[in-house]
N, C-alpha and C positions, 0 to 999 in steps of 0.2 A: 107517185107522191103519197105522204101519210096521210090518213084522215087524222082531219082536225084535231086538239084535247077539249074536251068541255071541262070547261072550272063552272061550279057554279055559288064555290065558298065567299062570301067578300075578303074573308080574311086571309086569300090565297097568296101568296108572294108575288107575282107578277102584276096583280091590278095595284097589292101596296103601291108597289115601286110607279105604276102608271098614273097613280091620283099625285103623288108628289111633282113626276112631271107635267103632269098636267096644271097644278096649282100653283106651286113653287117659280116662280119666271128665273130663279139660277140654279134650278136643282141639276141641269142638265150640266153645270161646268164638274159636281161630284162624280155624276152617273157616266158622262159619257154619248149617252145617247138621248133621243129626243123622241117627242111622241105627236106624233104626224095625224090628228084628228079631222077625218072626212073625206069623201072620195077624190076633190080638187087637188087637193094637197099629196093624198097618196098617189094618185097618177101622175101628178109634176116629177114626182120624185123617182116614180119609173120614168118616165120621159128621158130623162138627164142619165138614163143608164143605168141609175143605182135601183139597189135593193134591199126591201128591211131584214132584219134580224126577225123580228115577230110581226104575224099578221094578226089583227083582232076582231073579231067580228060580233056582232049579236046575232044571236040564235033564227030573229026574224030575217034580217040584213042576211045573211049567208045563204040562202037559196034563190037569191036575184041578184046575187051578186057574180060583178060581171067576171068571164075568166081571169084576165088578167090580172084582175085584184086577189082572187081565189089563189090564183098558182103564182104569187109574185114568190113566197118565198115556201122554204118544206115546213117552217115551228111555225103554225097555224093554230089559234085559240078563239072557243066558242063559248061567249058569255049569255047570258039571260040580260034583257033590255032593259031592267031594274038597275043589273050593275054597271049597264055600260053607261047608263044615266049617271053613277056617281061616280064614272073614272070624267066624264066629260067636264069640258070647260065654254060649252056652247048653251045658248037657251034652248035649240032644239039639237038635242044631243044627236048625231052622226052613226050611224049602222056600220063604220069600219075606220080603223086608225092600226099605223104602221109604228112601228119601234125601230129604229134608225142609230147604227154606232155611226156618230160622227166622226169626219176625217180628224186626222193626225193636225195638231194645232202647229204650226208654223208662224212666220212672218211674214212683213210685207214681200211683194214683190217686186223689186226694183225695175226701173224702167219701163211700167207697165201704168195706164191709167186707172185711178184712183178715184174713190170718192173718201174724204173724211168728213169722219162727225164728230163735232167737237162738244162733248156733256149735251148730246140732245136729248130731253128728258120722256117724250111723248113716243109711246111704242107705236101707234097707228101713222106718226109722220114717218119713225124710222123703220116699217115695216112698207111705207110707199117711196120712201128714198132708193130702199132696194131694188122696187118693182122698176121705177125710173133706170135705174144704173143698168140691169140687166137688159133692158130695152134699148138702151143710147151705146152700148158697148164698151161699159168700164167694166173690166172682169172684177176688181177687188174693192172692198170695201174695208176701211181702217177703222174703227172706233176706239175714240178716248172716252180716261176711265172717265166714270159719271155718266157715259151714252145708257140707256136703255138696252138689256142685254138682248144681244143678237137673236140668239134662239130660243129666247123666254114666247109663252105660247102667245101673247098675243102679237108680237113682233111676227112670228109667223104665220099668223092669219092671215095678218096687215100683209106680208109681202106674195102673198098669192100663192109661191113656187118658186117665188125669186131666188131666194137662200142657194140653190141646187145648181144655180149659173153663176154664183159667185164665188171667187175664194175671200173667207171672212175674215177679220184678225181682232180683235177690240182687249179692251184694259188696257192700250195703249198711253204710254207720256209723249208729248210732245217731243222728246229727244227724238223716239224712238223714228219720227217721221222726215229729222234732221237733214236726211240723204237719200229719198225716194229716187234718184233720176232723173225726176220730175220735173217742169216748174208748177210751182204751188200756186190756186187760183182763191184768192180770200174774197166770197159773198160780203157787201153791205148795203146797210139799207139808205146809208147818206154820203157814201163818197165814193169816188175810184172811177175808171172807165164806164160808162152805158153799153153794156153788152151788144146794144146792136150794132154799137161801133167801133165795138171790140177786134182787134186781131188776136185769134184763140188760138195758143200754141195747142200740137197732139204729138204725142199724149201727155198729159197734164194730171193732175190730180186740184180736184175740188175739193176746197172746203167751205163745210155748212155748221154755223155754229148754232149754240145753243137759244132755245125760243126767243128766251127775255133777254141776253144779255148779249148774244153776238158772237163770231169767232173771236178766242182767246189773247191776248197778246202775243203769247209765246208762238202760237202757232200766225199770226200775224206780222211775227218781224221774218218768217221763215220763205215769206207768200213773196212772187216775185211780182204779183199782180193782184188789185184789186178791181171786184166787177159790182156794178148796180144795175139792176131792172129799172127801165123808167117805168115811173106808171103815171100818166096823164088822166089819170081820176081824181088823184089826191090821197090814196091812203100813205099811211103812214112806212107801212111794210107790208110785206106779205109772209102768207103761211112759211114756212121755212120748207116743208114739201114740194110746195109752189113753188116755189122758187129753183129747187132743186131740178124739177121736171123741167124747167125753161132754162135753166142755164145747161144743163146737159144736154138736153137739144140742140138747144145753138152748137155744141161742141161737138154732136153726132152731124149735123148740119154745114158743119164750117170742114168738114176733114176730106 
């Protein structure tokens, strides 16, 4: 394998390119690829098989670092800790991050279980939505437009590794989800079935609408079923993650 290149310019081309993905939450739908900050994240993404395009390291980080991170790919890059400090997007900036060409964009995939989000606007719910789906055994994830973009960096934080177990789709219209296969399960917070007395078809696709205002109409007249969490405390609703982790259970639970 090659040894490494040290950059040590700020102004070199590849860390450019790496501060926008790192800053930018849609820079990645121009570029293509994503930038995989910390060793969580870059070993999830070995895990699942794959492998980056560029491996990045700081100068200190790269002598303890471990082999598989070392030898995941041959374009290996050795920064100074100043600059890796201003490619990052963490308080305590990470000793290695992966560059990652994303799959080929496609569509849903019919007949297969779903999670939809409908304009969820908070990266850290739709970054633990993901972590939920890929736990409970829905491979795919739909997002409509107005969701919080998929691969923007903190949605990636938020979902751990998730990303790499699911096939993603988003900018979706509500058309587009017209003919899943499916039956469509519409979350509410004041009407429909009580989940625990729910009979949950599989496979199904859920959908989880937005904080304030709830799944949409459109995607509401589509739903062959509505489901509510009791809650015997009194709140009003719950986190929309919450939520999401309990009804997908029940659905991993019930099959």
């Amino acid at each position: 394998m090659n040894d490494p290149t040290h950059i040590s310019s700020r102004d070199n081309p590849l860390l450019k390119r790496l501060r926008v993905l790192a800053q930018d939450s849609t820079a990645y739908r121009k570029q293509g690829q994503v930038w995989l900050e910390g060793d969580h994240l870059c070993r999830a993404l070995l895990a699942r098989g794959h492998r980056p395009a560029t491996a990045v390291f700081s100068d200190r980080y790269w002598p303890v670092a471990p082999h598989a991170l070392r030898d995941a790919c041959e374009h290996r890059v050795l920064v100074p800790e100043a600059l890796m400090a201003g490619i990052s997007g963490l308080e305590s900036p990470a000793g290695v991050g992966f560059v990652w060409d994303l799959p080929a964009t496609v569509g849903p995939k019919l007949g297969q279980a779903a999670v939809v989000l409908d304009r969820l606007q908070d990266a850290g719910n739709v970054g633990s939505i993901l972590r939920s789906a890929a736990a409970m055994g829905f491979a795919q994830v739909l997002a409509l437009k107005g969701t919080a973009a998929l691969w923007s960096p903190k949605v990636l934080r938020a979902g751990m590794g998730a990303h790499f177990a699911l096939h993603l789709v988003e900018v979706l219209a509500p058309e587009d989800l017209g003919d899943l296969g499916v039956p469509m399960l519409v979350t509410s917070s004041h009407r429909g079935d009580f989940l625990h007395q729910a009979t949950l078809p599989w496979p199904c696709a859920w959908v989880l609408g937005h904080e304030g205002q709830g799944v949409g109409a459109a995607l509401e007249a589509l739903a062959s079923q509505s489901v509510r969490i009791v809650q015997p405390g009194g709140e009003e609703s719950l986190n929309v993650a919450a939520a999401a982790a309990i009804c997908l259970h029940a659905s991993a639970a019930a099959r």
